[in-house]
C-alpha positions as CSV (number, residue, x, y, z in Angstrom):
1,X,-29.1,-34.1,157.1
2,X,-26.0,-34.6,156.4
3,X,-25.6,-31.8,154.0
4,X,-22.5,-32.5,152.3
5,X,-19.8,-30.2,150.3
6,X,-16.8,-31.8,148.2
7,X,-13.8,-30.3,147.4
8,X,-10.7,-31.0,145.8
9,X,-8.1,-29.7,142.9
10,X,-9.0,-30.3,139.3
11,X,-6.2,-30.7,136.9
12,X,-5.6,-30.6,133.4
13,X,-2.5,-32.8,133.6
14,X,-3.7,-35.9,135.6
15,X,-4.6,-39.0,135.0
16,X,-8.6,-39.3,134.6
17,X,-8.8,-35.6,134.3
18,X,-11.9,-35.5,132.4
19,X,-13.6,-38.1,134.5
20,X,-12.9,-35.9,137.3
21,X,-14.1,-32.7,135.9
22,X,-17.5,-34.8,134.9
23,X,-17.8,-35.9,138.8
24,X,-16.9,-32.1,140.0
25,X,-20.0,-31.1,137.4
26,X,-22.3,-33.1,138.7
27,X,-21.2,-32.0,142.4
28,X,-21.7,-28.3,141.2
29,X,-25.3,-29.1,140.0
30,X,-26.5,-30.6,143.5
31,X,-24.5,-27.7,145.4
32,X,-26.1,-25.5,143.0
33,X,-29.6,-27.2,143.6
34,X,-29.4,-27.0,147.5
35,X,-27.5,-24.1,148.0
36,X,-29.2,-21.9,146.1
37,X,-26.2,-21.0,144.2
38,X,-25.3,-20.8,140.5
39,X,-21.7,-22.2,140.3
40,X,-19.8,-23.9,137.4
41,X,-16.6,-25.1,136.4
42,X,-15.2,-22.3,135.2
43,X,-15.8,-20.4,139.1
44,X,-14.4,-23.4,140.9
45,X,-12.5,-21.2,143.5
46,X,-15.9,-18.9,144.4
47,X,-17.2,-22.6,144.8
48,X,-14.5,-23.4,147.5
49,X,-14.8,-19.8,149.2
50,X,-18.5,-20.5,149.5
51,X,-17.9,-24.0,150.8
52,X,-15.4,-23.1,153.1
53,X,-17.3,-19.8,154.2
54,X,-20.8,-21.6,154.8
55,X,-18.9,-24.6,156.9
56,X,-16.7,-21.7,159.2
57,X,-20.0,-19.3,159.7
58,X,-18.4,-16.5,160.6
59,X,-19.1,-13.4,157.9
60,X,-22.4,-11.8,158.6
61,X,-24.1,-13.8,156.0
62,X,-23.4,-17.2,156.6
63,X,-23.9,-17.0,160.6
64,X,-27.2,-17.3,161.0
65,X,-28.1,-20.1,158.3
66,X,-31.0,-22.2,158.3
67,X,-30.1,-26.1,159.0
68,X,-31.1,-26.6,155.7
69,X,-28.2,-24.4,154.5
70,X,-25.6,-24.9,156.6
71,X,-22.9,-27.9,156.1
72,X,-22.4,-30.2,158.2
73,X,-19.5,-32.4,156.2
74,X,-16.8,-31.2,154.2
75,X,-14.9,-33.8,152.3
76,X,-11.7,-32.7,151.1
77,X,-9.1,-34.1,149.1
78,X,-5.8,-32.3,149.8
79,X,-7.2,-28.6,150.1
80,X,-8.1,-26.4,153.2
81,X,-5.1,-27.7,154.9
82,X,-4.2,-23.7,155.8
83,X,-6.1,-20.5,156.5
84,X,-9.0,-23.1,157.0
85,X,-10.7,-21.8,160.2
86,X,-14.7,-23.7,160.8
87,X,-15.0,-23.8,164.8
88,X,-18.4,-25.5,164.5
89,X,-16.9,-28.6,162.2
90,X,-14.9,-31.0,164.7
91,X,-14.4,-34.6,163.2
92,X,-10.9,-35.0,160.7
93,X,-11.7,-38.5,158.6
94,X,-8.4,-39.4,157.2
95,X,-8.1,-41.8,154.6
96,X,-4.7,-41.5,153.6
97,X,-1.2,-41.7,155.2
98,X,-0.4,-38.0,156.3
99,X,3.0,-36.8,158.2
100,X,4.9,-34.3,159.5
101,X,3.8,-30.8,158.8
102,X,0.7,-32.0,156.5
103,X,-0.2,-33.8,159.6
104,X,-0.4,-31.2,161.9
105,X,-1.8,-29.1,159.3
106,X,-5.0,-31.1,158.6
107,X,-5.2,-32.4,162.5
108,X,-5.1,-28.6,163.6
109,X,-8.1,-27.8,161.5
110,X,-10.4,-29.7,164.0
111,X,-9.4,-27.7,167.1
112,X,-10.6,-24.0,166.5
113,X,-13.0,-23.3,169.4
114,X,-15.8,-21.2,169.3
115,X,-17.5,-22.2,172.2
116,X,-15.7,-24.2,174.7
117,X,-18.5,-26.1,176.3
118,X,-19.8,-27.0,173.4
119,X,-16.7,-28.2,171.7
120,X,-13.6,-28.9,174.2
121,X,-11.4,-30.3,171.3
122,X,-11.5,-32.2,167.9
123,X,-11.7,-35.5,166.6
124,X,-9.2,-37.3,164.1
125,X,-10.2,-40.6,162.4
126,X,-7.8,-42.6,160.8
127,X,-8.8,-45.5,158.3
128,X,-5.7,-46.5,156.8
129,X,-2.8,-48.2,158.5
130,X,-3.5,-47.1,162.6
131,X,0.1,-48.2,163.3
132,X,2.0,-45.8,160.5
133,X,-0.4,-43.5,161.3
134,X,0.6,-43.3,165.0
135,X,4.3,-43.3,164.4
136,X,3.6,-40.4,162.0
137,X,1.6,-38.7,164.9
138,X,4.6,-39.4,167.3
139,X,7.4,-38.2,165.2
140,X,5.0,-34.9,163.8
141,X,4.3,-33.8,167.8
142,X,7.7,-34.5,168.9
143,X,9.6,-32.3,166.2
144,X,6.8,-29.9,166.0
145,X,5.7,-29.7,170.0
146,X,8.1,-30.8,172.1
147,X,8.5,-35.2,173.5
148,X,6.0,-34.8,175.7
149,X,2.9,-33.7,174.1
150,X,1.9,-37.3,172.3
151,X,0.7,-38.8,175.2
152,X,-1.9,-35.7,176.0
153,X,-3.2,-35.0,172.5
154,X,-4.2,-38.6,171.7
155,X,-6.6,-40.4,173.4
156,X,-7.8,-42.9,173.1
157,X,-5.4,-45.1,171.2
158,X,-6.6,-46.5,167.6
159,X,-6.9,-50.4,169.6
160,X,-9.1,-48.4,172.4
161,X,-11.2,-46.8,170.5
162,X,-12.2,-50.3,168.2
163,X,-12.6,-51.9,171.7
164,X,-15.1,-49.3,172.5
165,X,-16.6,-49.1,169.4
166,X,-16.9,-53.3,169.5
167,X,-18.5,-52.9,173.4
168,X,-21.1,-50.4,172.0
């Protein structure tokens, strides 16, 4: 533990693009290794399916893993924003400024429910700039939800939650 699956889009065209690919190949062999799996560059997207698959455990196959073959963190850069549904993963680390739809988008992933008493709602960390971050939250929920539902999706507030962290 933690068993740990990273995903993000590899491009030609970008800067560092070979770099990338290198890092991506050497994320393949350990998936490869404790997966059990055989995937390469060249299959990148059956490499995200089984990612995303083995974190949502629903399809017959992946629903009854072993711990040792189940994941347990998912980092993404800017993929699985939609048709991304993993009831069991409940924790959203953002490092980047998100807003409006791309906001609710990647918050939203953290609140499928498959069993309610063990998972009431999800959890969004923020790293970068708390205050931008809120106002983004704010304006996102109020053209998206309606003006009052800010005050009952977040809790605690960013300075709440490093006071409680601090305490403990």
């Amino acid at each position: 533990w933690p068993r740990i699956a990273i995903t993000y889009s590899l491009s030609e065209n970008e800067d560092q693009s070979a770099q990338k690919h290198d890092q991506m190949a050497t994320i393949l062999k350990d998936y490869n290794r404790q997966y059990h799996t055989n995937f390469d560059l060249t299959d990148l997207n059956l490499y995200n399916e089984d990612v995303a698959k083995r974190a949502a455990r629903r399809e017959a196959v992946f629903a009854h893993l072993k711990p040792d073959q189940e994941i347990n963190l998912v980092i993404v850069v800017r993929r699985l924003l939609t048709g991304f549904d993993a009831p069991r993963l409940n924790t959203l680390f953002v490092d980047r400024t998100l807003a409006y739809q791309e906001l609710i988008q990647a918050y939203s992933r953290t609140n499928r429910l498959q069993n309610r008493e063990l998972k009431q709602e999800g959890q969004i960390v923020t790293f970068r700039v708390p205050a931008i971050m809120e106002a983004n939250e704010r304006e996102a929920y109020k053209l998206y939800s309606g003006e009052g539902s800010f005050n009952v999706i977040i809790r605690p507030t960013y300075q709440q939650a490093v006071l409680k962290f601090q305490k403990a």
